[in-house]
Every structure is written in C-alpha cells, then in structure tokens.
C-alpha positions as CSV (number, residue, x, y, z in Angstrom):
1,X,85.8,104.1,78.1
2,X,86.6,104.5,82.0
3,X,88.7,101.9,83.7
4,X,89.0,101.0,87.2
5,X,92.6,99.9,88.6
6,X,94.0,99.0,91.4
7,X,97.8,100.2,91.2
8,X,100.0,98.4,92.9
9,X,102.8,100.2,95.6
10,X,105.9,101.9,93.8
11,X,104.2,101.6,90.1
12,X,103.8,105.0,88.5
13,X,100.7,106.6,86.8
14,X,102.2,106.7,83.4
15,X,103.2,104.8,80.8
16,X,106.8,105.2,80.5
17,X,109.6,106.4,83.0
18,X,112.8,107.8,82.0
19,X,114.3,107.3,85.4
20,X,117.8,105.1,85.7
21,X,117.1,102.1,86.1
22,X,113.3,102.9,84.9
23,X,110.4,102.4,87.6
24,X,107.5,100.4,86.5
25,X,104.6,101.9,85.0
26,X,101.3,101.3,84.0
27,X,102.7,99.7,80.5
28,X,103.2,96.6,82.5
29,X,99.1,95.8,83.2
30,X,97.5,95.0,79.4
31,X,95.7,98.2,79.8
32,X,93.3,98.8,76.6
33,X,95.6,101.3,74.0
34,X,94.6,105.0,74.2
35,X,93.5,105.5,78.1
36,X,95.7,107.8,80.6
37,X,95.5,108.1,84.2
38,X,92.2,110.7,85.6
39,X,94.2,112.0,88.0
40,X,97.2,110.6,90.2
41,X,97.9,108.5,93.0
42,X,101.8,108.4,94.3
43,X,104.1,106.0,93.2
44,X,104.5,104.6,96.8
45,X,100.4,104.8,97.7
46,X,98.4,101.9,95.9
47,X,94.8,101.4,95.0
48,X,92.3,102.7,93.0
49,X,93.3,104.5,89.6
50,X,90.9,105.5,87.1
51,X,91.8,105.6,83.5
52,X,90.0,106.8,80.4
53,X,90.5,107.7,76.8
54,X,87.5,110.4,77.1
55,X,89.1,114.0,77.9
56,X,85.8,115.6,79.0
57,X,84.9,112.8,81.2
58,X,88.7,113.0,82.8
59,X,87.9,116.3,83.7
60,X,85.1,116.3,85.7
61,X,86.8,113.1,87.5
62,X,89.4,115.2,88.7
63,X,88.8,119.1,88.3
64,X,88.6,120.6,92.1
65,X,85.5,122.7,91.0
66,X,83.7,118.9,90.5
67,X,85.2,118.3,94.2
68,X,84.8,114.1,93.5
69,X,84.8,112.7,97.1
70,X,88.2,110.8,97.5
71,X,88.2,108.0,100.1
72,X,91.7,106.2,101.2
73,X,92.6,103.5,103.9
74,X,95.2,105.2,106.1
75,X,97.4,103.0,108.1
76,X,99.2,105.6,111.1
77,X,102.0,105.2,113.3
78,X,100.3,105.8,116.5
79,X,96.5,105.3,118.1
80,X,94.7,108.7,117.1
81,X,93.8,110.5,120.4
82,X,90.0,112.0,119.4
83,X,91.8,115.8,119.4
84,X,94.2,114.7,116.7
85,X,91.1,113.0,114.4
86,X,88.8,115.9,115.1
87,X,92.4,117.9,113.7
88,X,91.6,116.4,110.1
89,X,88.2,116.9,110.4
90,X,88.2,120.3,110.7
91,X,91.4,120.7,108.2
92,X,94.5,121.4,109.3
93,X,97.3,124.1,108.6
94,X,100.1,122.4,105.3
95,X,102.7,124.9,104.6
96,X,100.8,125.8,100.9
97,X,97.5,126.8,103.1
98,X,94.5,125.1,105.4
99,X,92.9,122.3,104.1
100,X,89.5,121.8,103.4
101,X,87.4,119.6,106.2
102,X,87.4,115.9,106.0
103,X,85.4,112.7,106.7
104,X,87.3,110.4,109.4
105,X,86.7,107.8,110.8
106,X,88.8,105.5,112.7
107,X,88.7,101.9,111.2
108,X,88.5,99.4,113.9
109,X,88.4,96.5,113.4
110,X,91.7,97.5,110.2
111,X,90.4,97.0,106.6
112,X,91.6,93.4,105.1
113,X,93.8,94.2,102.7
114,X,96.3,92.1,99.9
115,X,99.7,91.7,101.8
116,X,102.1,94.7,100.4
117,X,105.2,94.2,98.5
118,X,107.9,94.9,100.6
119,X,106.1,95.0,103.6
120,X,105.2,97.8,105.8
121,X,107.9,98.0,108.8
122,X,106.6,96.4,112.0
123,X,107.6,97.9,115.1
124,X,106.4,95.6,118.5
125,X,106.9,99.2,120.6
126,X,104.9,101.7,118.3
127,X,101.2,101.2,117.9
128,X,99.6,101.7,114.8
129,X,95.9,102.3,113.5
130,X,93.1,102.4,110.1
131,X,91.6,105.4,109.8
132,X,88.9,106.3,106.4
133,X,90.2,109.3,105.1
134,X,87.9,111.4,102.6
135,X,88.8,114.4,100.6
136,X,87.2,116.4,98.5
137,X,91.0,118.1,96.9
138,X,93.7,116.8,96.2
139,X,97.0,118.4,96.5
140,X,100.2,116.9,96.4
141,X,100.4,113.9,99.0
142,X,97.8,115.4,101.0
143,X,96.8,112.6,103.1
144,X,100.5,112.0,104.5
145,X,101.0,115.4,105.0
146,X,97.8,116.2,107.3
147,X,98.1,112.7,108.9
148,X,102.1,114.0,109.4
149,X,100.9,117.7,111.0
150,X,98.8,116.3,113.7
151,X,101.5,113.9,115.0
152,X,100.0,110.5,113.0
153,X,102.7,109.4,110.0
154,X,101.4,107.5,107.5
155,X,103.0,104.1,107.0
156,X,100.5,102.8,104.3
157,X,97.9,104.3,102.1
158,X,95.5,102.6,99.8
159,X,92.8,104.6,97.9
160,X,89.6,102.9,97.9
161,X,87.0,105.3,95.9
162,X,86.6,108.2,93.9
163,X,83.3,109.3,93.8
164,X,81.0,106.7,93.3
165,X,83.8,104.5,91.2
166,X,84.9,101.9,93.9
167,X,88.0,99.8,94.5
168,X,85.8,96.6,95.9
169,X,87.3,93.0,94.7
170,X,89.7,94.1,92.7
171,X,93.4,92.7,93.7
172,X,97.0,94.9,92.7
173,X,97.8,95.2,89.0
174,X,94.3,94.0,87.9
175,X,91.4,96.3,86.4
176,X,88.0,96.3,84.7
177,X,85.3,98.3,82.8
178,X,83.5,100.8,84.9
C-alpha cells in the first residue's frame, strides 16, 4: 500500500510525540493502520508525504543510491538575481560538504497555494519570490539551507513531488491511494 499526503505546516512525520505539550502528528489524519512515513519532510515544511506499510518499496522511495527526484515550491525573501539561482544550480558549499546540482526555476507567476496556518510574515519593504526547487538528496533541511548560503531565506516550503508520485489536488491533512 503507498499513500500520498499532503502534511500540513508544524505536524510531525510520526505517529506520536513525546514533546511537552505534545506536537501533532500524523495520528490525527485517519491514516490506514500499519503505514509509516518514506522519508521525512520537517515539521515546519508542508506538502507531499508518502507513506507505506511495504519496507522494500520504502526503500527505494527514499535510499540516495535510488536518487528519487524531489520537487518543492520555495517561497524566498528576496527577488533571485540570475548569479544566486545559477548558485543552486550548480550546488552550493553547506558546512557537511557541496551539494549535488539542482533544477531551478524561478516561478513567476507564484504557485496557488491553500492559505498557511499561521501565515507567512508579510513585510511591504522586502520582496519575496517562488522558485521550483528539485533535488535528487536529501539531507537535513537542505532546501533552507542552500536557499540561506546564497543570500535567499526561505520563508515557506511546500514539497510537491517525489519522483513520479505528485501532490496535485490534494488540500492539508487529506490523502489517497497512490
């Protein structure tokens, strides 16, 4: 069984939370009994979360040798001079080592998108912009840390496909069969 799920911002991939006062977590959605999360996505990033009860199958979803193209919505503080997008294409220098090259493309016009819950800030003096972000790694909040080292801070991130499994219609905290 594989299930597609759009997580919503500051829920957890997991099932329970031992945090005081306790987080929410994936309990809270009616997901079938016996899946767990293929991967992660960061408690304050939202969108598409794959789940599955099938070991071998969560594997090649999210073993780096499989290298599953990973494609998220990036919302920036700042309009991305071309240098600073060519940065991320060509990978860019985190403290645990280069990255790998990436797909980006500047989204213009931005990506509709359900409103978030609380909202991102708004600042009338500071410009922001979309880009499509795709990876083919994923280390440990990867997107907000290249977007961070070429000067662009991520203010919202929304993951929208993981290989060929893709977010489309589906609106926060609902999921379906893939």
């Amino acid at each position: 069984m594989l299930i597609a799920f759009n997580k919503p911002f500051n829920v957890l991939c997991q099932f329970t939370d031992r945090s005081q006062p306790p987080r929410a977590t994936l309990a809270g959605f009616g997901l079938p009994p016996q899946v767990y999360a293929a991967g992660r996505l960061d408690y304050d990033s939202e969108g598409l979360l794959l789940l599955t009860d099938n070991g071998n199958l969560a594997h090649r979803l999210t073993d780096p040798r499989h290298k599953q193209p990973k494609t998220y919505w990036v919302q920036v503080e700042g309009v991305p001079a071309e240098e600073k997008l060519q940065a991320l294409r060509d990978g860019v220098q985190l403290n645990d080592g280069p990255t790998l090259p990436a797909t980006v493309q500047l989204l213009d016009p931005p990506p509709v998108l359900w409103p978030r819950d609380p909202p991102v800030r708004f600042r009338k003096t500071v410009p922001d912009a979309w880009l499509a972000i795709t990876l083919r790694e994923g280390r440990n909040r990867q997107v907000r840390r290249m977007t961070a080292a070429v000067g662009l801070p991520t203010l919202r991130l929304v993951r929208v496909s993981i290989g060929a499994y893709r977010l489309d219609d589906l609106r926060p905290g609902e999921w379906r069969r893939c």
